[in-house]
C-alpha positions as MATLAB code, in Angstrom:
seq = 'XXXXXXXXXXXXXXXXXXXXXXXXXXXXXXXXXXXXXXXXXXXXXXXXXXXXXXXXXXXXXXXXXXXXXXXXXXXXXXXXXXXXXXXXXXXXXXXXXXXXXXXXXXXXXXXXXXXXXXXXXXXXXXXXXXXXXXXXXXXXXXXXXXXXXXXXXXXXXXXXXXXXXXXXXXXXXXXXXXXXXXXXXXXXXXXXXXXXXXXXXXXXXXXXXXXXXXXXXXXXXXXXXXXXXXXXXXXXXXXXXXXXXXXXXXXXXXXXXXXXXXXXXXXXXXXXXXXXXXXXXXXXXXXXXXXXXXXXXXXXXXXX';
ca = [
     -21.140   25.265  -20.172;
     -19.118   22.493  -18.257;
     -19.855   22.782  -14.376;
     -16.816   23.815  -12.544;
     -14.870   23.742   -9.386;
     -12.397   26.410   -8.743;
      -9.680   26.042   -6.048;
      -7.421   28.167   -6.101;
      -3.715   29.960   -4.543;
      -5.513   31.736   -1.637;
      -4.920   33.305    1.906;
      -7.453   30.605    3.356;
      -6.497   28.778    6.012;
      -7.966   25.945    5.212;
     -10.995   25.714    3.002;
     -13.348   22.258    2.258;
     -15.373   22.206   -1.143;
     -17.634   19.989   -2.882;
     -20.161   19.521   -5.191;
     -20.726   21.034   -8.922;
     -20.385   24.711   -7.600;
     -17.947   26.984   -8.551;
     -15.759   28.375   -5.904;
     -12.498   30.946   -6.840;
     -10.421   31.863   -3.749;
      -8.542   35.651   -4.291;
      -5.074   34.676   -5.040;
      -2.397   35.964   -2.560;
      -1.058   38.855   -3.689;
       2.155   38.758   -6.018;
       1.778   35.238   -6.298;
       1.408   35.115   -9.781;
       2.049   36.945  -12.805;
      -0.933   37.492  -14.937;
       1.076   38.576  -18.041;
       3.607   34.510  -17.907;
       1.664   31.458  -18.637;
       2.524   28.398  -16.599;
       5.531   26.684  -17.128;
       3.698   23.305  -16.644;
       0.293   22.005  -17.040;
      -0.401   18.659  -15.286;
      -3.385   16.606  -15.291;
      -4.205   14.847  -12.317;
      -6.379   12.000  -11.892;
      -6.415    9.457   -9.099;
      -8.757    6.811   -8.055;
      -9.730    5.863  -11.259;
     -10.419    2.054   -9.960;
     -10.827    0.333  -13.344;
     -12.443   -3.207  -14.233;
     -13.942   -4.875  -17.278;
     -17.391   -4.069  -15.848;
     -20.660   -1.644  -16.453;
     -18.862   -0.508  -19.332;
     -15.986    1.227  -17.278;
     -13.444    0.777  -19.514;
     -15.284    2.887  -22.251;
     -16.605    5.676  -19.845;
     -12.586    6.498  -18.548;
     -11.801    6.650  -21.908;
     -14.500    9.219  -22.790;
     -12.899   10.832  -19.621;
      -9.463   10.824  -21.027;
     -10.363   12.387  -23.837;
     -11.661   15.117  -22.200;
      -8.731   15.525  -19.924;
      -6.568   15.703  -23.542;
      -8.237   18.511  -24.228;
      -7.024   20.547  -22.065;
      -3.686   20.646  -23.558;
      -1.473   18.746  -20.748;
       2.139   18.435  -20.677;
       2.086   14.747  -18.741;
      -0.362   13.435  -16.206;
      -0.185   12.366  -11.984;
      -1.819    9.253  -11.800;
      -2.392    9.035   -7.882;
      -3.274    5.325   -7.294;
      -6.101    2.888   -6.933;
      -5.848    2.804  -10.472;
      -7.562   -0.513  -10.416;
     -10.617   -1.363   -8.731;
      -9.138   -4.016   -6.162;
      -7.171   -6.406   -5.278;
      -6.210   -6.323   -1.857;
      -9.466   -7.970   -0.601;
      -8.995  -11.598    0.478;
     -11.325  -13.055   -1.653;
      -9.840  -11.422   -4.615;
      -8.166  -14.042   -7.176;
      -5.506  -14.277   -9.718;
      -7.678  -14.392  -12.485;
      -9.688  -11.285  -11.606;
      -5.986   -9.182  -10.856;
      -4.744   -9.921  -14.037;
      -7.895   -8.760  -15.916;
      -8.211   -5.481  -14.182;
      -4.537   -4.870  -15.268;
      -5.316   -5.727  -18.415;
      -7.565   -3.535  -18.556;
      -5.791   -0.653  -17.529;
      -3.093   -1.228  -19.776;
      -5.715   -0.851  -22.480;
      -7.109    2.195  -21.226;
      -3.531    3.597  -21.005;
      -3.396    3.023  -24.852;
      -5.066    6.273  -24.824;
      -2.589    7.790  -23.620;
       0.219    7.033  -25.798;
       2.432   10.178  -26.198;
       2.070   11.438  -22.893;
       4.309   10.720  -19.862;
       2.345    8.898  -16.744;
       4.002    9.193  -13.286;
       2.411    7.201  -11.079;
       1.549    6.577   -7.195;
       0.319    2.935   -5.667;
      -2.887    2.978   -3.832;
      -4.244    0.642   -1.458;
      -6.526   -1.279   -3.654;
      -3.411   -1.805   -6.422;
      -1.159   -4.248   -4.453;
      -2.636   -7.973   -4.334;
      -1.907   -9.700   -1.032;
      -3.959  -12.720   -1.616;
      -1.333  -14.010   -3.458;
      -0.434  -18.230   -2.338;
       3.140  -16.805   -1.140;
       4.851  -13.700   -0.531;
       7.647  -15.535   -3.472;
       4.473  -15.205   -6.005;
       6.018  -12.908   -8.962;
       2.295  -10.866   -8.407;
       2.725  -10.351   -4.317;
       2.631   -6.700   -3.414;
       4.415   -3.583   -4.094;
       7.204   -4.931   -6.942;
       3.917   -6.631   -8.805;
       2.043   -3.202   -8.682;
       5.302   -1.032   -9.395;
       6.024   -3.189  -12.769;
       2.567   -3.121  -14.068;
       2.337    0.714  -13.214;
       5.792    0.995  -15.201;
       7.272    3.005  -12.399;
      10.797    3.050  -11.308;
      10.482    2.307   -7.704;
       7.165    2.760   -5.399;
       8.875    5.876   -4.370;
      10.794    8.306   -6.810;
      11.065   11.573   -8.259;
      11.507   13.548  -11.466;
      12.158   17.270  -12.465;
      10.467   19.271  -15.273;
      11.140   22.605  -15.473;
      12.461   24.216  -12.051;
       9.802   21.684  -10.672;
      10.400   19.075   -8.487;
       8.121   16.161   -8.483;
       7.789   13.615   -5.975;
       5.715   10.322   -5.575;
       5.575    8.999   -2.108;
       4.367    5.388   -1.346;
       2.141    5.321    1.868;
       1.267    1.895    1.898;
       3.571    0.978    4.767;
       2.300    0.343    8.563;
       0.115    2.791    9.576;
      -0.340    4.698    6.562;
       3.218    6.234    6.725;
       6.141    6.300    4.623;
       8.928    3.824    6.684;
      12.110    4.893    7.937;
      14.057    4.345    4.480;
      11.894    6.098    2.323;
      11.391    9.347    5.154;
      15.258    9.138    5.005;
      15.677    9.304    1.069;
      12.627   12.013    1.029;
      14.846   14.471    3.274;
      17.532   13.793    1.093;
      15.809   14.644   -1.902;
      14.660   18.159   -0.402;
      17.850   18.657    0.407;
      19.138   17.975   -3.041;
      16.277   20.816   -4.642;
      18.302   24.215   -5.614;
      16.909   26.923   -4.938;
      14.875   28.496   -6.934;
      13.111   25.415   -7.665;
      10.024   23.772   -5.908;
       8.219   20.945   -4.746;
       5.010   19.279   -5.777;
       4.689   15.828   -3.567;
       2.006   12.824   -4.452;
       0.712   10.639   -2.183;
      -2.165    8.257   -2.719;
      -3.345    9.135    0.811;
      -3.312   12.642    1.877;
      -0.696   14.220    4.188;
      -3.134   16.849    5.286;
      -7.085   16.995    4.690;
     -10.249   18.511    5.551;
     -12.160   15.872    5.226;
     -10.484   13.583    8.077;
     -12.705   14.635   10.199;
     -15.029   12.300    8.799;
     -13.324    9.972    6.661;
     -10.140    7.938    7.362;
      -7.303    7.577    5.512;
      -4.612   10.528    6.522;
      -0.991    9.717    6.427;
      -0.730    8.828    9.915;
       3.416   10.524    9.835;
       1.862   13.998    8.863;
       3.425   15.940   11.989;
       6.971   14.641   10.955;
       6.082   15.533    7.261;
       4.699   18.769    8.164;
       8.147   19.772    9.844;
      10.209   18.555    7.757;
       8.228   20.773    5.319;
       8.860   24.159    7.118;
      12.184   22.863    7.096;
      11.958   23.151    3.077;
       9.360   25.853    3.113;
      11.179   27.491    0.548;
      10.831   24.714   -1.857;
       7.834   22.760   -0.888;
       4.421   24.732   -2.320;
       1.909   21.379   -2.959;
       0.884   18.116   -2.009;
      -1.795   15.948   -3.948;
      -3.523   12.977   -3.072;
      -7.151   11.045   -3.594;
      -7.955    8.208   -1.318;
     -10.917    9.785   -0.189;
     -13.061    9.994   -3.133;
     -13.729   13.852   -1.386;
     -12.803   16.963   -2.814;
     -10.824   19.516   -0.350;
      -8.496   21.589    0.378;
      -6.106   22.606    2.944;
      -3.249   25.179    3.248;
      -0.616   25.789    5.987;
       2.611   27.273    6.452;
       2.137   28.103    2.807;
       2.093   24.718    1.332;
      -1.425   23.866   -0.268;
      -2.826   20.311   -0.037;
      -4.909   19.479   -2.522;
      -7.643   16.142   -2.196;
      -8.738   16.307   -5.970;
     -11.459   13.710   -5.977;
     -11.854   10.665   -7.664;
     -12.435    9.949  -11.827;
     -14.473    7.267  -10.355;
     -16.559    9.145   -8.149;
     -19.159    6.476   -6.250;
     -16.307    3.655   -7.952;
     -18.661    4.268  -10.894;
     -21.751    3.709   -9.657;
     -24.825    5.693   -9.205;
     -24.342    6.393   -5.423;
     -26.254    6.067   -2.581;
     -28.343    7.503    0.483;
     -25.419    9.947    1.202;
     -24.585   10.707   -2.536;
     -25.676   14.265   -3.307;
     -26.251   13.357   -6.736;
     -26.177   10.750   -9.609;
     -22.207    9.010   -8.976;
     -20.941   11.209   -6.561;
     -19.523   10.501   -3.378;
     -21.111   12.198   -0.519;
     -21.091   15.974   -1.905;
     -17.870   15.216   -4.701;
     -18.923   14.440   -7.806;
     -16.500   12.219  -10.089;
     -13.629   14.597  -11.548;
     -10.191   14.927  -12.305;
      -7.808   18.140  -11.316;
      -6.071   20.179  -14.105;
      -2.660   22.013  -12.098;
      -0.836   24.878  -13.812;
       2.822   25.401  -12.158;
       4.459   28.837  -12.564;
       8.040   29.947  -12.572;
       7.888   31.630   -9.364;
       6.566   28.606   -7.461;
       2.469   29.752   -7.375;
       0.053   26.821   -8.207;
      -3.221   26.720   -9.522;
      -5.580   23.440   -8.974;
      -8.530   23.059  -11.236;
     -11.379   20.111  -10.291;
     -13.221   19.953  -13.327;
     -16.316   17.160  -13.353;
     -16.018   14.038  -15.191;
     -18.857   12.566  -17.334;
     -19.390    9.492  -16.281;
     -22.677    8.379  -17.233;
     -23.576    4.818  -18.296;
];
């Protein structure tokens, strides 16, 4: 029987989990209607940080196919989709075959929508000049096949939203905080929210590991504002598993599909590829009519 992790709707106030456990929070009352099925079913995987290496590109496509089985409508990619290229020492030649790559792996995919976030490893800054066609964000956003490094769709009477947080600070910028309010304010009612960040907005685990969005006070307002609307938040970034609920907006860390980046691990790995106490997994969301959420972290085989 596949090892499970169960986070779900709760009255927690904030709750951390990890490892290949099973935890199941009480849902809130009401929150969900046990006779409707979900209107959605969303796969979410993030951190996936591919490269022609180890045999990686074979071992996330084992992983794919067992996210496919779980009967998805489309799936969140939440960034660092390739292993790196924003160190210094990183060079054209080795950007353009971890693309590659991914576009490969994507082949996988083909008949299901991908939406997209841009992680901090994705952009390459290394680039001789900032007029280089592969410099930064519009480099990252075209090989992702994204709109814009910030946009949003609807499915359903869901709102989807995928925030960028790679500017100073790990924040969103004026312009893009400014078109986000305006999209809230655009959502009917009766709809909701699910926002994706690469970085999370609120977390557990920043206690110990870095990497909030450092313009979480002015997000968390601006979400009370839209409390109504707003009911999730994903992210990776931290390779941890957690999760975090207030003023009745959950915010879910779901992981990473690469675990220890693939690797076995080390002193502080609880186990074979995990990182710390998470092993490698992906996230498996159901979306209801009436705006409840459930967040599956199922773990990922990612043997050698």
């Amino acid at each position: 029987m596949k090892r499970r992790i169960f986070l779900r709707n709760a009255s927690l106030a904030a709750a951390g989990v990890a490892g290949a456990s099973g935890i199941q929070a009480t849902p809130v009352a009401g929150s969900k209607d046990q006779s409707k099925k979900p209107v959605l079913t969303v796969a979410h995987i993030t951190d996936v940080h591919i490269r022609p290496d180890e045999n990686v590109p074979g071992r996330f496509k084992k992983c794919l196919e067992m996210v496919k089985q779980h009967k998805v409508d489309f799936f969140l990619n939440g960034g660092d989709s390739i292993h790196d290229a924003s160190y210094d020492n990183v060079q054209r030649a080795r950007v353009t075959e971890q693309w590659a790559v991914w576009d490969e792996c994507m082949q996988s995919l083909k008949g299901y929508e991908v939406y997209s976030c841009i992680g901090n490893h994705d952009p390459w800054w290394s680039a001789p000049s900032k007029d280089d066609e592969m410099y930064g964000i519009p480099y990252t956003v075209k090989r992702l096949g994204i709109p814009h490094n910030y946009y949003s769709f609807t499915k359903k009477n869901w709102h989807f939203i995928i925030l960028d947080g790679n500017y100073k600070g790990i924040a969103l910028g004026e312009a893009q905080t400014e078109w986000l309010k305006k999209e809230l304010d655009k959502v009917p009612q009766g709809h909701f929210v699910l926002l994706m960040s690469h970085y999370p907005i609120l977390t557990v685990t920043g206690t110990w590991e870095g990497g909030q969005h450092k313009d979480h006070k002015e997000l968390k307002q601006l979400f009370y504002k839209h409390r109504d609307k707003v009911k999730v938040c994903l992210s990776g970034h931290q390779h941890l598993l957690d999760r975090a609920w207030y003023n009745g907006v959950d915010y879910f860390c779901n992981g990473a599909m690469s675990g220890f980046w693939w690797g076995k691990g080390n002193e502080k790995s609880a186990q074979p590829y995990y990182y710390q106490e998470t092993p490698p997994g992906y996230a498996i969301i159901k979306l209801y009519e009436n705006g409840a959420v459930e967040n599956e972290y199922i773990v990922a085989k990612v043997e050698e």
